[in-house]
C-alpha positions as CSV (number, residue, x, y, z in Angstrom):
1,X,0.0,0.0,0.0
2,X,1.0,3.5,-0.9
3,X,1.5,6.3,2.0
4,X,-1.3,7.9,0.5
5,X,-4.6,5.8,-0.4
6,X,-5.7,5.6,-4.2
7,X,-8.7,3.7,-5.7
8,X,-6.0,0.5,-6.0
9,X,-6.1,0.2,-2.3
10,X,-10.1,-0.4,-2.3
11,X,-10.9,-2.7,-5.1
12,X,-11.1,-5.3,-2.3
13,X,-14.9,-4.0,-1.2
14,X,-16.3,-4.7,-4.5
15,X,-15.0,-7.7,-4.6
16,X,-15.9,-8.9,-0.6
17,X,-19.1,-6.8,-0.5
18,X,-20.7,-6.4,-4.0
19,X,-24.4,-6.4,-2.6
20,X,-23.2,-3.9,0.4
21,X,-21.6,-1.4,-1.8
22,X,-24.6,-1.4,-4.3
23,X,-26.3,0.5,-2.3
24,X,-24.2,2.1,0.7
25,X,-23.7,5.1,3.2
26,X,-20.4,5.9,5.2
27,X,-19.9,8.1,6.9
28,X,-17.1,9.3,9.2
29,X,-17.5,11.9,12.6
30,X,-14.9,13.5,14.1
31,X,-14.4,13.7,17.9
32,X,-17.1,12.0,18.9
33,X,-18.0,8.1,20.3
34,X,-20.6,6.0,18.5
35,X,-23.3,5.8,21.2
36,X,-23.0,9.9,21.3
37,X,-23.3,9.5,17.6
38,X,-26.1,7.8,17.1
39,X,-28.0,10.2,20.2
40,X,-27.8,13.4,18.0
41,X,-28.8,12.0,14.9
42,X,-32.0,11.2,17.2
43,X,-31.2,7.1,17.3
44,X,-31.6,5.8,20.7
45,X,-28.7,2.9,20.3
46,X,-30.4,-0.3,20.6
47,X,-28.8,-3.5,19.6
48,X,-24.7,-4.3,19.0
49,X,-24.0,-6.6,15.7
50,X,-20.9,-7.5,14.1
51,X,-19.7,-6.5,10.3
52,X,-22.2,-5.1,7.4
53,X,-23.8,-7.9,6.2
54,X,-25.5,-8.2,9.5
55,X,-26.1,-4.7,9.4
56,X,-27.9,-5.3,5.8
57,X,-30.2,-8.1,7.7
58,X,-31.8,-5.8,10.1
59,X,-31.7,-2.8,7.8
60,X,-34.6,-4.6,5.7
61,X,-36.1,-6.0,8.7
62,X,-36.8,-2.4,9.5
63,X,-38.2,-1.5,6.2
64,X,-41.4,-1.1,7.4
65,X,-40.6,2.1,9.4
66,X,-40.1,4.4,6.7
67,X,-39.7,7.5,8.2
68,X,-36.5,6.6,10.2
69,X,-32.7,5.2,8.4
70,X,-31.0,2.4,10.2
71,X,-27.9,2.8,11.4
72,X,-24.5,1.1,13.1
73,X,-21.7,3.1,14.1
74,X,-18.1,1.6,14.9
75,X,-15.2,3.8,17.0
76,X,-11.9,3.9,14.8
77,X,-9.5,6.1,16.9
78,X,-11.4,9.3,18.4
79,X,-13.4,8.9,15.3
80,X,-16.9,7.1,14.4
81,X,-17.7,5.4,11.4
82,X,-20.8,5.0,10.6
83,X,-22.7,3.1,8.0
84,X,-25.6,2.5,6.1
85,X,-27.3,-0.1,3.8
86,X,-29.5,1.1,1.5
87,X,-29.6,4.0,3.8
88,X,-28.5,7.7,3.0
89,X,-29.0,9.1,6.2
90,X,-25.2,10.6,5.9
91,X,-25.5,12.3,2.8
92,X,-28.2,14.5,4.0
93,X,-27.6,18.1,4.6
94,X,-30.1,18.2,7.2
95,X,-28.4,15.6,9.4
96,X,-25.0,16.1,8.6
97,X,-24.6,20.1,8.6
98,X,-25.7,20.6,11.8
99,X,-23.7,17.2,13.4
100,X,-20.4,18.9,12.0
101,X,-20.7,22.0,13.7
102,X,-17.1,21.6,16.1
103,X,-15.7,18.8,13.9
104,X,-15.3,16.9,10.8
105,X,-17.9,15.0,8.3
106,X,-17.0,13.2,5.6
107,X,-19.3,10.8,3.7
108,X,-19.7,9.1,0.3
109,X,-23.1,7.6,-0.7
110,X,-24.1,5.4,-3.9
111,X,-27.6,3.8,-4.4
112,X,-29.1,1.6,-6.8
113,X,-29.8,3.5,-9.9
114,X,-26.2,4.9,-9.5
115,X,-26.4,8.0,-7.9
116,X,-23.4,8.7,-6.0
117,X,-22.6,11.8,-3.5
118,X,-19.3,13.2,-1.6
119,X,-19.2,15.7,1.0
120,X,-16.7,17.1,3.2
121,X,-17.8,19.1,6.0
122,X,-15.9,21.4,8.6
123,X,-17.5,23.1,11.7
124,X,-20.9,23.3,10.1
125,X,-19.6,24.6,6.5
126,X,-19.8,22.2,3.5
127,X,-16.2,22.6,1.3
128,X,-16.7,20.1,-0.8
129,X,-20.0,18.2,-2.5
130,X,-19.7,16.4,-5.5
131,X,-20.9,13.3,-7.5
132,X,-18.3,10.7,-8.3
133,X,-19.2,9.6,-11.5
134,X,-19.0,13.6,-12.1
135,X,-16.4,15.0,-10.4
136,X,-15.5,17.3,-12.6
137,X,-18.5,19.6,-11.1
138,X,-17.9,20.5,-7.9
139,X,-20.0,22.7,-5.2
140,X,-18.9,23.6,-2.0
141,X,-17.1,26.3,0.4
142,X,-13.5,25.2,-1.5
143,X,-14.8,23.0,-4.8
144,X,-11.0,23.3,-6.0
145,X,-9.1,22.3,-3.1
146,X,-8.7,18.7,-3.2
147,X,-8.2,18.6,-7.0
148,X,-4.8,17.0,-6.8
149,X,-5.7,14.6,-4.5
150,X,-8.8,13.6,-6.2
151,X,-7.1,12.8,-9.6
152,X,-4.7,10.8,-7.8
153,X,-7.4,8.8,-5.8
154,X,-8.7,7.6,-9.8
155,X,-11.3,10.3,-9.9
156,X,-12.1,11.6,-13.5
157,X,-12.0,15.6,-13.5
158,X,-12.2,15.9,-17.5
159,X,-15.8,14.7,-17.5
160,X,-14.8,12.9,-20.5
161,X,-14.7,9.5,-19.3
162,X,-18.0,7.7,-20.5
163,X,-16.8,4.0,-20.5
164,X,-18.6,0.9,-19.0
165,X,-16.5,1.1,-16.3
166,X,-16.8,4.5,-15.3
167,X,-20.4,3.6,-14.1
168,X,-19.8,0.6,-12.9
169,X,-18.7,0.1,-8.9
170,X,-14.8,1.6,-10.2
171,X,-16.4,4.8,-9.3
172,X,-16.6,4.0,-5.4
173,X,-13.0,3.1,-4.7
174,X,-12.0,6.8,-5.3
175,X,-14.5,7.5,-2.5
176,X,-13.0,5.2,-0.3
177,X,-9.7,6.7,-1.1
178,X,-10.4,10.5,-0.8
179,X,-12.0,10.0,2.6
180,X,-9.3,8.4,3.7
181,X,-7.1,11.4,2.9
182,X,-9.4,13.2,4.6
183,X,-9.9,11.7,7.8
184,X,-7.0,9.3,8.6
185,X,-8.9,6.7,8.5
186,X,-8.3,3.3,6.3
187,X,-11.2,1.0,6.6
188,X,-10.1,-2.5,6.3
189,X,-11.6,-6.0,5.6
190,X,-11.7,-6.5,9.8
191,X,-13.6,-3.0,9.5
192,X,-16.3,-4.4,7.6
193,X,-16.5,-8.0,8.5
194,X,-15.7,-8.1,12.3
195,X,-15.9,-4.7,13.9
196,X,-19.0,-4.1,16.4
197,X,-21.5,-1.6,14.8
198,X,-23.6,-0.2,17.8
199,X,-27.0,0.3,15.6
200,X,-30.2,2.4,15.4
201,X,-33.1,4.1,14.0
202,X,-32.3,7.7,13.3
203,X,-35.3,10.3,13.6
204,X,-36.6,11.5,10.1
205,X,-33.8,14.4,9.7
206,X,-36.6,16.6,7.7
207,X,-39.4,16.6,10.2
208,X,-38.0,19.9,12.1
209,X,-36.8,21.7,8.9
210,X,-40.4,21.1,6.8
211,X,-38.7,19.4,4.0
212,X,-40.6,16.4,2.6
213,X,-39.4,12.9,3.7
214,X,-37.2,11.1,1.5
215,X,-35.8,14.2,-0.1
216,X,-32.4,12.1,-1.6
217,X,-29.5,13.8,-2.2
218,X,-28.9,15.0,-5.5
């Protein structure tokens, strides 16, 4: 592994969690513990699983409650990690702006149809929000500022790429890589597979702000 992470040293998720990644939330929190965590996003912390694919289990046993995302958070240093299947809970404005305020919030989100999201947050203020399979339009506080880090993470800032691949799962592992860079954090196979995930259901992030539930990010 390089010193710093590219889309190289993530190809292993698509290949050990095809289904997870498919449709997929991470999201990482600065300064802050996963039962604290899950408390301001509204989840009282209810059950402790190991890895994702158990995480994907109860996710659709609690499809019927469809005003709520559920969720497990892992501790990784002084950080959280917290993810989502099916889920985009962390790449909601709502819930994310206001949890960064003090600290840092990064997350990368990808659903079924292929719609993908970054954002980088710092002490309330989004710098960066893009789509990975369009990084070459950018939004944000600082939408230039990571541009040599993003090429070298694989991320294609022409716009011209329109192969097979480029819409295929290639485009996560740049996500993977660029948070990393970010945070200091390198999720690993033992991060996925056999870490404990303190899990629950979130309160609907729009109900105070008036927006409609199930306003996705775009």
């Amino acid at each position: 592994m390089t010193d710093k992470p590219t889309a190289d040293d993530y190809r292993w998720i698509t290949e050990q969690h095809e289904d997870w990644v498919d449709a997929y939330c991470v999201t990482y929190v600065g300064t802050i513990a996963p039962g604290e965590l899950l408390r301001a996003l509204g989840a009282d912390p209810a059950e402790r699983i190991t890895g994702v694919s158990r995480l994907a289990e109860l996710t659709l046993a609690h499809d019927e409650d469809d005003q709520r995302f559920f969720v497990g958070a892992t501790a990784v240093g002084d950080w959280s990690v917290m993810v989502e299947h099916n889920g985009f809970l962390g790449a909601t404005d709502e819930a994310v702006g206001p949890l960064s305020r003090g600290r840092t919030v990064v997350s990368h989100y990808r659903n079924a149809n292929a719609l993908h999201r970054f954002c980088w947050y710092v002490d309330g203020t989004l710098r960066l929000d893009f789509d990975a399979l369009f990084a070459d339009s950018r939004e944000g506080s600082a939408p230039d500022g990571l541009l040599a880090d993003m090429a070298e993470c694989g991320f294609d800032l022409t716009g011209e790429d329109d192969t097979p691949a480029h819409w295929a799962h290639t485009t996560v592992h740049p996500s993977f890589a660029l948070a990393e860079r970010l945070t200091g954090i390198r999720l690993t196979p033992q991060t996925l597979t056999a870490a404990p995930y303190l899990c629950g259901l979130s309160a609907n992030p729009w109900e105070a702000s008036g927006v409609p539930w199930g306003a996705a990010p775009s």
